[in-house]
KELOPA-321479 format. One record per residue (C-alpha): residue number from 1; residue in three letters; x, y, z. Coordinates in Angstrom, 3 decimals. Layout:
N
{NUM, ala, {X, Y, Z}}
...
//
This chain:
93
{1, unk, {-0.777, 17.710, 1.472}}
{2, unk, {0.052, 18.946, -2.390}}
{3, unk, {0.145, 22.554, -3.050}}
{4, unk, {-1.714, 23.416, -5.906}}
{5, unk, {0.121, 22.936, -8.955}}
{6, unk, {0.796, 19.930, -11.315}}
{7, unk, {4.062, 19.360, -10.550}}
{8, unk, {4.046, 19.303, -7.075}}
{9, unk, {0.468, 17.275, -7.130}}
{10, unk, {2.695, 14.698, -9.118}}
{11, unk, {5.496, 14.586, -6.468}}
{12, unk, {3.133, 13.512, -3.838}}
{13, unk, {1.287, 10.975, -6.154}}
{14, unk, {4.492, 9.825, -7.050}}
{15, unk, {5.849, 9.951, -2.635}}
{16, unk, {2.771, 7.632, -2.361}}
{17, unk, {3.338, 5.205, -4.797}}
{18, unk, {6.837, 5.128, -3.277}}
{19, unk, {5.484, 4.038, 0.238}}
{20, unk, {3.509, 1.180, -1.307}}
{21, unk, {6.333, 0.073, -3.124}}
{22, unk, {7.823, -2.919, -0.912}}
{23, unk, {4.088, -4.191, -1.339}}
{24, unk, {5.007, -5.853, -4.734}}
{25, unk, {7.436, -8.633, -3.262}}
{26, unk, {4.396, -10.035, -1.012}}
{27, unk, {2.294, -12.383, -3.128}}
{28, unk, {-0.443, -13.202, -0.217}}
{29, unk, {-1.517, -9.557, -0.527}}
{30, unk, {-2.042, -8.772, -4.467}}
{31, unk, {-5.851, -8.293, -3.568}}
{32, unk, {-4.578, -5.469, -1.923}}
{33, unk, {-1.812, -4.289, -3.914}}
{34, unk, {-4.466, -4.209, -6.939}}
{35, unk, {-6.786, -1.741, -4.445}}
{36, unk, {-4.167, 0.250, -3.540}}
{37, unk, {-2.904, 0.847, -7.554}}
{38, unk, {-6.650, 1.495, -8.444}}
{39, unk, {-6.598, 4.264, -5.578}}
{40, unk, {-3.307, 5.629, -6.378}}
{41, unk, {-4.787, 6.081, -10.042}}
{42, unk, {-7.620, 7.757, -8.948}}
{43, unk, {-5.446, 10.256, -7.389}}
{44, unk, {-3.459, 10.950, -10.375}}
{45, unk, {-6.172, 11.394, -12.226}}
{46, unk, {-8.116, 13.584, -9.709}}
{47, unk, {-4.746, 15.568, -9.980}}
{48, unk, {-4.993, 16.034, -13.385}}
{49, unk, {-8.017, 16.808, -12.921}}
{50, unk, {-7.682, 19.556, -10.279}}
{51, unk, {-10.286, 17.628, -7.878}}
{52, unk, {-10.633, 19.054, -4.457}}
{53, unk, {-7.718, 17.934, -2.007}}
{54, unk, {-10.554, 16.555, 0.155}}
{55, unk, {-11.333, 13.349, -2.599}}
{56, unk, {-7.282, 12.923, -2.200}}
{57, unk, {-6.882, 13.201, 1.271}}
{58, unk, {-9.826, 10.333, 1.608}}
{59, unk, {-8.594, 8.599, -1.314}}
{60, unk, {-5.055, 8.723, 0.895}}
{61, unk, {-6.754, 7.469, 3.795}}
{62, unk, {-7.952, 4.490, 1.810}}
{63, unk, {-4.304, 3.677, 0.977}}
{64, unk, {-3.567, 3.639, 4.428}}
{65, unk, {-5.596, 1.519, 5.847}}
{66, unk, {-5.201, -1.174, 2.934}}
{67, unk, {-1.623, -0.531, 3.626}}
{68, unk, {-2.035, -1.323, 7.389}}
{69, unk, {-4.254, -4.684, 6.548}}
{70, unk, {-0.891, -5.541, 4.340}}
{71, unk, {1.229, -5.217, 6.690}}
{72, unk, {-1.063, -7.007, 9.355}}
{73, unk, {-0.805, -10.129, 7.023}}
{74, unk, {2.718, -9.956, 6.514}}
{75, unk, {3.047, -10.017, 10.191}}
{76, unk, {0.879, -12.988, 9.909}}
{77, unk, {2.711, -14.760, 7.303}}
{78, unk, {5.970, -14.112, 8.774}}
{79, unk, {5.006, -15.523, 12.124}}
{80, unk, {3.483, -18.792, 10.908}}
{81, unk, {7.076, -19.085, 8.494}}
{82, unk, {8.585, -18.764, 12.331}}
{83, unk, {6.210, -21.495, 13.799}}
{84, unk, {6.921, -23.674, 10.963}}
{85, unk, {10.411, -23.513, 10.927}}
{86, unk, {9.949, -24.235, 15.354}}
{87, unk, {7.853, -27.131, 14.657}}
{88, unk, {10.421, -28.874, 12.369}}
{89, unk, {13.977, -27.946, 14.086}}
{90, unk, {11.818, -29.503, 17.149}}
{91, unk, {10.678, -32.925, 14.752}}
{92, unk, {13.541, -33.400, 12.443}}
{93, unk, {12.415, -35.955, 10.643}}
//
């Protein structure tokens, strides 16, 4: 977690927002992109606002598990793309 101190509190907002990056090129999940930007706010504002690390660390928590539902339906998508494409290299017509 962030030591105290703004600039360092801004590095790890900023190492978050990194790790949700890759999120943006998944369209199924923007429900989820859109809860994981208002949490990420919330942290840089609870930075700024020298909140206890406790709010973050939950707040961080949140991320993660929104992050793991992603990635759950991007396992999801990709595996029906892989049944699709199956189904019609077995029925080319």
């Amino acid at each position: 977690m962030p030591k105290e101190g703004r600039t360092t509190d801004l590095r790890f907002a900023f190492k978050i927002n990194r790790t949700i990056g890759p999120l943006r090129y998944i369209d199924e999940i923007d429900e989820n992109k859109v809860k994981i930007r208002f949490i990420l706010n919330k942290i840089i504002t609870n930075l700024e606002l020298k909140s206890p690390l406790s709010k973050m660390e939950t707040a961080v928590q949140k991320i993660e598990e929104t992050k793991e539902k992603a990635e759950e339906k991007i396992n999801n998508i990709k595996e029906g793309v892989k049944n699709c494409i199956q189904k019609m290299q077995n029925n080319p017509n």
